[in-house]
N, C-alpha and C positions, 0 to 999 in steps of 0.2 A: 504494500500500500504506500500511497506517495502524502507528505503531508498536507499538497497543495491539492491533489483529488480530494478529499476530506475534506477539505472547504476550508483549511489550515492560514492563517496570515499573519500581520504580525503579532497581533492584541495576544492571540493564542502563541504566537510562537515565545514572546517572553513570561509566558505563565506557565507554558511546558518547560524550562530551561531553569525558571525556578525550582519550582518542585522537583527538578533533576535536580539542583542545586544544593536543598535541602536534604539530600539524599544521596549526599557526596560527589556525586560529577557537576564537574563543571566543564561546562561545553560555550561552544562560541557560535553565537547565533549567524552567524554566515557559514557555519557549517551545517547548518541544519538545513538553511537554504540551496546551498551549492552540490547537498545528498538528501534532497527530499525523501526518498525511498528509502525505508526502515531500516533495509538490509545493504544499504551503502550507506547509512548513516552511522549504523552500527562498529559498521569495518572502516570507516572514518578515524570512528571515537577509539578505537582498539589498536589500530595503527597510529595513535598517538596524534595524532593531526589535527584533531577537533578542539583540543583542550582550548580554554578559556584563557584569557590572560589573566594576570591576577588582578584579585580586586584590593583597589588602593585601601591603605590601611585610614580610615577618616582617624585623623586627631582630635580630641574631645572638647567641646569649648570649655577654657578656660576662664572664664567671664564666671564669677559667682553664680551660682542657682538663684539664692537670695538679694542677689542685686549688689552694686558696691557704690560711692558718691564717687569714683573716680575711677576709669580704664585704665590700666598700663599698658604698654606694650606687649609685656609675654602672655598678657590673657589671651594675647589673638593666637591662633593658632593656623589659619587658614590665609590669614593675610599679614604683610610687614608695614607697620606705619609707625610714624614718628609721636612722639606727644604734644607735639602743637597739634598735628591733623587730628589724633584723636580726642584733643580737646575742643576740635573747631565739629566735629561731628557731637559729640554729646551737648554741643551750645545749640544744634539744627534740631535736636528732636527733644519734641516735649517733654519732659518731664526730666531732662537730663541722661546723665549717665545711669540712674535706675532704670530709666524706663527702656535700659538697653539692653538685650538680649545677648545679641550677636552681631560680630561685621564678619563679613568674607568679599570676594571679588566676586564679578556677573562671569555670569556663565555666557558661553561663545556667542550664540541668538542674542542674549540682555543687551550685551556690545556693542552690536549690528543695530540693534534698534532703537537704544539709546542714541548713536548716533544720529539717526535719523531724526528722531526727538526732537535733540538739538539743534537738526540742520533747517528745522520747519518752528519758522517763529511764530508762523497761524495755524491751527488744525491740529492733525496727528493722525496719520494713516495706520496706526497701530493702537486705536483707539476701537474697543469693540462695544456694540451698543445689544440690548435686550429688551422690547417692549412689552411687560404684561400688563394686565388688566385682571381687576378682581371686584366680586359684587360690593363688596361693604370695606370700607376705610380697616375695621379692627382687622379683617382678614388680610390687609395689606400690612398692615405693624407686625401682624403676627410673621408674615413671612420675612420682613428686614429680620425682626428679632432672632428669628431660624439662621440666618446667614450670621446673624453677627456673633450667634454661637459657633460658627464654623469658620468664622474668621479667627475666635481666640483657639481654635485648636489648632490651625495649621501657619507654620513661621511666615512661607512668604506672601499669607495675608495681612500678611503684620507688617512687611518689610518696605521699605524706602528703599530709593537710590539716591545718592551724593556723589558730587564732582567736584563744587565749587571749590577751590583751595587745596583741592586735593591734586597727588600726582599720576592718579588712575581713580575710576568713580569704583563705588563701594557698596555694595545694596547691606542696610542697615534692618537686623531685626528689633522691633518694638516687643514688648514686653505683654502691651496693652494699644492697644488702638480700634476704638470704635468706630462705627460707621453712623456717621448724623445722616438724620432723615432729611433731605432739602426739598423744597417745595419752590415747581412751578412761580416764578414771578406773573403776575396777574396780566393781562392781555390790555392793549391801549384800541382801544374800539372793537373794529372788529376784524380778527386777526387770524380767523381761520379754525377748525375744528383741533379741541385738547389738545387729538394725538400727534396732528400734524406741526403744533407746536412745540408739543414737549419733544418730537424728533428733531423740530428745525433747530432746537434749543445744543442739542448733543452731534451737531453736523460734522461729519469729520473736518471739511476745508474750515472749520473756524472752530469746533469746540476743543481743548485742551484738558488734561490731568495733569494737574503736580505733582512726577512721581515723585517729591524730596517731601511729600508727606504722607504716611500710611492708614490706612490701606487705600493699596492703587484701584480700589473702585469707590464709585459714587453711588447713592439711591435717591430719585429725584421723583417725586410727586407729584401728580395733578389729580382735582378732580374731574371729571367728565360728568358735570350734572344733564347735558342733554342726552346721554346715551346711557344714564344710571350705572356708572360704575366709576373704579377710581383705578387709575394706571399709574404705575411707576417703570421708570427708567434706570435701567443698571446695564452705565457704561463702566467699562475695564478695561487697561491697558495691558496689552501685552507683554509686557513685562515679568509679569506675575502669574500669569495664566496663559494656555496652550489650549488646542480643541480638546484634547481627550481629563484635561484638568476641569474645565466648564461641565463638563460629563459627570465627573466625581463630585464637582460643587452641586449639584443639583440635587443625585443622590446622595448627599447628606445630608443635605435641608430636609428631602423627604422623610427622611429616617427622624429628626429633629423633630418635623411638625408632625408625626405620627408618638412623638413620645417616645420613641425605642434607641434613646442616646447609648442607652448598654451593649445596643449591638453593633457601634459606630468602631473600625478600628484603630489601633492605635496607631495615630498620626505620625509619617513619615520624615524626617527634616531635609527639608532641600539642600543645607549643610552636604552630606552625602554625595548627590550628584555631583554641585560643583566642584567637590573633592575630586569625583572619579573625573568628570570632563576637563579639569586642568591638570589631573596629576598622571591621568591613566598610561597618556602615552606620550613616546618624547617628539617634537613637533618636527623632528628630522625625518621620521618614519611617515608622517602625515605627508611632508615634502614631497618625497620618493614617491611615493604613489600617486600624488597629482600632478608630477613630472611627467609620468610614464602617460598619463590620460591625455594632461594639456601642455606637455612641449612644445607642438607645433603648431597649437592655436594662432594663429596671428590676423585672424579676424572676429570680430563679436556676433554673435547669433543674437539680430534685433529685428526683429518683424514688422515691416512697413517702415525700417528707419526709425521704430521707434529707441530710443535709446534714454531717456532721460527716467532713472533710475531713482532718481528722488522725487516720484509723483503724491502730490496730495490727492489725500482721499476723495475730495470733492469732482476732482476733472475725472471721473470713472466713472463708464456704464458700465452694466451687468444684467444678465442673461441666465436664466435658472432652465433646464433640460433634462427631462423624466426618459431615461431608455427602456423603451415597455423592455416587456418581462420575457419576451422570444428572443427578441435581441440578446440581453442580458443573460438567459442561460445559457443561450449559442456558445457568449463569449466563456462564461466560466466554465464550458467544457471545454473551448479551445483551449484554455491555457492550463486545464487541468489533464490533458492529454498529452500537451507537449511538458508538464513538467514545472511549470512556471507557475508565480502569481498572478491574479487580474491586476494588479497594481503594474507589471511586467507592460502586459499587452495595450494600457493606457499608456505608459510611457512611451511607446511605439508609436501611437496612434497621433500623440500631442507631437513628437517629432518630427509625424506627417505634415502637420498642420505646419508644425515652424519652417519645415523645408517647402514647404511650397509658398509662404508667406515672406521667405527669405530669399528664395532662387540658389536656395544651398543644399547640396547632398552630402555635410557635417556638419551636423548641429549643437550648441551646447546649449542647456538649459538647467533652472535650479531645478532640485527635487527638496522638497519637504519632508526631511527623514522623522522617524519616531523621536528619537533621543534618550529611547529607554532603555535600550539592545545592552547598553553596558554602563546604564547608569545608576548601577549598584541597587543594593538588597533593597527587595521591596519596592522597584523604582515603578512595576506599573500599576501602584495605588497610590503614587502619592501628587500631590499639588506642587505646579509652579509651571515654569519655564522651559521646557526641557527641549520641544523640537531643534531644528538646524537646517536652515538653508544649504544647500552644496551643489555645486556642477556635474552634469552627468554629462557625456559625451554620446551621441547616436551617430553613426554611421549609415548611409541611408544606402542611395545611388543604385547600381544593377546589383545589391546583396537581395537573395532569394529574401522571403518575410519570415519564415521558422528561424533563417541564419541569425536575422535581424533581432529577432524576439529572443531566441536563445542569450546571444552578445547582449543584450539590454538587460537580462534578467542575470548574470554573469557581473556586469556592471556595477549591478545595485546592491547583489552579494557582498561586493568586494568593499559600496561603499559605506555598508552598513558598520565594518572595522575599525573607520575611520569617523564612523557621527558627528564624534564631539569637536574634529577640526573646525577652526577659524575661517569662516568663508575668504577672510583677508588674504590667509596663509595658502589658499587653494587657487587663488585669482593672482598669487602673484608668480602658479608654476607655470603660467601659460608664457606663448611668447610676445604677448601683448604688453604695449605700452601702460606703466600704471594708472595713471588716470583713465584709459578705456575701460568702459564696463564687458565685462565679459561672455555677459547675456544680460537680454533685460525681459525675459519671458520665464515662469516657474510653473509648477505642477507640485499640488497636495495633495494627496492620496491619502484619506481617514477612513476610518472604520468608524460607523454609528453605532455605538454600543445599545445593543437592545433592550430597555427597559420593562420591567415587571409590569406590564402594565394596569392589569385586574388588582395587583398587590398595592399599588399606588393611587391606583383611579380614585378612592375616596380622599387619596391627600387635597390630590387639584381640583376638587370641587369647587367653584366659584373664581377658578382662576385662568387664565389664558395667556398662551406666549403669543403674543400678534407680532414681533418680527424681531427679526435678529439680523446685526448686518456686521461685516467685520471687511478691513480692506487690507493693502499690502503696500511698500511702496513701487511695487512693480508696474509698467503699464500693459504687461498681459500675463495675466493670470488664469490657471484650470484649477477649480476647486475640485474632486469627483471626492463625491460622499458614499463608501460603500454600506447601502442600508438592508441587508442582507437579503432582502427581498427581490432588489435591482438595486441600478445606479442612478445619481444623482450629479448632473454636473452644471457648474456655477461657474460661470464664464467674466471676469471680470478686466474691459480693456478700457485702454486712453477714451474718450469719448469723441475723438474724431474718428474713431472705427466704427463700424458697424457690427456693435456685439454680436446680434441675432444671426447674423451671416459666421459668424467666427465660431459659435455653438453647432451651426448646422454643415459646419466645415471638420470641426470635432466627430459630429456622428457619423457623417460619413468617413471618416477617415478609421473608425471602428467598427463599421460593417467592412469596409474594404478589406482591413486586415482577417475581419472573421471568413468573410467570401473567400479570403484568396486562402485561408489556411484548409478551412473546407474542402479546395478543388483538387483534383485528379495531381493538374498540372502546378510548376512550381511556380509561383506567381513574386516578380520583381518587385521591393518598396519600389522605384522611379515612375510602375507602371499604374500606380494606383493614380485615381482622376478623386479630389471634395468636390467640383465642382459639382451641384443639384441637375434636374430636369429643367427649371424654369432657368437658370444660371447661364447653362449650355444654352438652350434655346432663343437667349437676350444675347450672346454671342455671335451666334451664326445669323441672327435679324439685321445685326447692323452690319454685315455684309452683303445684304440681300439688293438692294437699289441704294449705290457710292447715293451721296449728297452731292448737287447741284451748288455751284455756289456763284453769286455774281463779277463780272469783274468793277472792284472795288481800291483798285491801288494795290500796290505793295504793303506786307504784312505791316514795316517800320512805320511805314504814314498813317494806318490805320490804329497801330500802336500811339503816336505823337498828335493824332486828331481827340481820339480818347482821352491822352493827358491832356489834352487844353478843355475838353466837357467836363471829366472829375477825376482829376488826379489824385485826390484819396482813395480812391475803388481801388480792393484788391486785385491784382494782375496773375500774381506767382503766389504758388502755394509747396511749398516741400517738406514735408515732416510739422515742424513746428516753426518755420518761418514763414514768413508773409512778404512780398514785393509789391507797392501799389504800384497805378499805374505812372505818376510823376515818377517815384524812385527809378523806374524802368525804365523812362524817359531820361532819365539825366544824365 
């Protein structure tokens, strides 16, 4: 039996590798990938091959249990700082040096995003928003209160980041930090329905979190007296929380508001990962293998020219795409026949779309790893931060699609080893110039963890999630959500594209791989066509009767009669610049 015919991926693959773990093997989860098959996973683990690298030994915080009026230096144990800087951080958070827990460094993604944070003085693309609704006011306190119990159990709901004066930023554990209830500022006439204002309120292109105060989420209130109920708003920043940690958040609230805290378990410390993801491996090793990938890179994989890598969340449209349920088994037998993930055969399918979006037969793009594969005991129950951006390379061109999909799934194996690298550290083994982006298109592959439903249903009575919206700072993004039923994919581009067309360039480029895996004959990536019926057919129309056209002058005078009618009209359009008609003129 193969793990991936099983319906095996990775939520399951680091929960089987636990409990191997518990039970004295330690195994490395890219071998489990790279020997699906029982009986080559076996003879893997026995040939000595398989084993695990060790897990970093975490040092204990040193920071009193009971608090102290002053940090030293050796308390810290995960990080080095001087006693100015850890005096200038105990003056940033309330309560002082009591109300401090813990300091460590951010973890690889914190980085990355923090960056970005700081490079966007309006907005914050890594800003996630949540909109419910509930019948009656006390049932809205009641669920903040539910959260703000599971914020004092878990550290990095408690935690800050800090920069300012420092020589490297510091995500800082609080002790205590509660979540105020904020309410809705009142509407000046008339200013459009609750919901659409308590959304315009948390907009990405202009609304911000202070992550230097904790906890990195907000609860914002409105009433909705014309629709009889009362909504709240819980935005979060990425920082602090990942998809499969919002997953965990939810079921503990539920567990909270049903009363059954004794069955809640014992909360993980994020301490742990960013031990294992700074310490685990040395950054020379990480080097070597994104050498061998992107040596010879020396162009970027940007689709349509897009390349501007720091986009606010505001300039993005997005595109949600249900693949019924024929399609979606087709695929997950394609790829459980050959061996692989569904998560495999989409990353194939998005490198169709990039290569034809690109006019490239080598593509790079980010992939959205787990970040749990090796980030220590008990890492896939606990809260925080933990995924990772990284480059995956596809080779497209006359390779057959099994070869392609094979090499993609081989890829991903290899880059699961390496998770916890520096996207910085992986962008600078290419042979591109540094300031070039190295892609500016990415792909997140999640698992939608299945909920009890019947066991919960009487929690959420009176309550409803009306939207949920999360962005990146990428301008082309594939969310595909596996909800074990089908898939789910959530197409999110600059807005001078046409999302809808880039969704249905998606699907077809996921039947094409299913067809061609299906057929007799070996079927080429090059040879596959996204284009639709009506696509093609708007194609071959405007070749049917050339256009007629007057004689009018030469193009220049036609050009220079325009700029004297309105020289402000745009003329030129390329990527994100603009030529009016004067500027062309001049």
């Amino acid at each position: 039996d193969s793990f991936f015919e099983l319906g095996g991926h990775s939520l399951l693959a680091i929960q089987l590798l636990e409990r191997m773990r518990r039970q004295g093997w330690a195994v490395e989860v890219r071998t489990l990938f790279q020997h699906p098959r029982l009986g080559d996973f076996v003879a893997a683990m026995s040939a000595g091959g398989g084993g695990a690298r060790a897990q970093v030994e975490v040092p204990r915080n040193g920071i009193p249990a009971q608090g102290c009026d002053a940090i030293e230096p050796g308390m810290l144990t995960l990080v080095a700082l001087e006693e100015a800087s850890i005096r200038a951080i105990e003056a940033a958070v309330p309560g002082g040096a009591r109300n401090i827990q813990d300091i460590y460094p951010l973890a690889p993604l914190q980085e990355g995003i923090l960056f970005h944070h700081l490079m966007q003085t309006e907005g914050d693309s890594y800003v996630t928003t949540l909109l419910l609704s509930f019948d009656t006011e006390a049932r809205m306190r009641q669920f903040v209160a539910s959260l703000d119990q599971v914020i004092a159990r878990h550290d990095i709901l408690r935690t800050a980041v800090l920069w300012e004066g420092l020589l490297n930023p510091v995500q800082v554990v609080y002790r205590e930090a509660a979540l105020p209830l904020e309410w809705l500022p009142p509407a000046d006439g008339d200013a459009g329905d609750v919901a659409s204002r308590l959304n315009a309120h948390v907009d990405a292109s202009r609304y911000r979190i202070d992550v230097r105060r904790a906890p990195m989420i907000r609860a914002i209130a409105a009433h909705d007296a014309d629709n009889g109920r009362w909504l709240l708003q819980l935005p979060s920043h990425h920082l602090a929380l990942d998809h499969t940690s919002e997953e965990l958040l939810i079921e503990e609230i539920a567990l909270v508001l049903q009363g059954r805290q004794a069955e809640l378990p014992e909360p993980v410390p994020f301490r742990r990962y960013v031990a294992q993801a700074r310490l685990g491996m040395r950054p020379e090793e990480h080097e070597e293998f994104f050498r061998r990938m992107l040596g010879d890179v020396d162009e970027p994989t940007t689709p349509f020219g897009l390349s501007d890598v720091r986009l606010a969340g505001g300039r993005v449209a997005q595109a949600r795409l249900l693949l019924d349920a024929a399609l979606s088994l087709r695929l997950r037998q394609c790829a459980q026949r050959l061996g692989v993930s569904a998560a495999t055969l989409f990353h194939l399918a998005w490198a169709l779309v990039l290569g034809k979006t690109t006019g490239r037969d080598d593509v790079v793009f980010g992939t959205v790893l787990f970040g749990r594969m090796q980030g220590g005991q008990d890492a896939h129950r606990a809260l925080g931060m933990f995924i990772n951006t990284l480059p995956i390379r596809v080779r497209l061109g006359a390779r057959a699609l099994d070869v392609c999909l094979r090499e993609t799934h081989a890829t991903l194996s290899d880059l699961l080893h390496h998770e916890h690298a520096p996207l910085s550290l992986a962008q600078r083994c290419s042979a591109l110039p540094g300031a070039t982006p190295l892609f500016s298109a990415i792909l997140n592959y999640r698992h939608s963890a299945s909920r009890e439903g019947e066991a919960h249903a009487q929690t959420w009575l009176g309550m409803d999630a009306l939207e949920a919206v999360e962005r990146t700072n990428y301008p082309f993004t594939l969310n595909v959500n596996d909800q074990a039923e089908g898939f789910e994919l959530v197409v999110q581009v600059e807005q001078s594209i046409d999302v809808q067309r880039m969704a249905g360039f998606m699907r077809s480029a996921v039947c094409g791989i299913v067809d061609g895996l299906d057929a007799k004959a070996k079927v080429a990536a090059c040879d596959l066509d996204l284009l639709d019926e009506s696509e093609r057919g708007r194609l071959w129309s405007w070749g049917v009767e050339p256009a007629a056209w007057g004689d009018e002058g030469a193009v220049h005078r036609r050009i220079e009669a325009q700029a004297r009618r309105d020289p402000d009209a745009v003329a030129l359009v390329f990527g994100e610049r603009s030529l009016s008609y004067g500027e062309l003129n001049a």
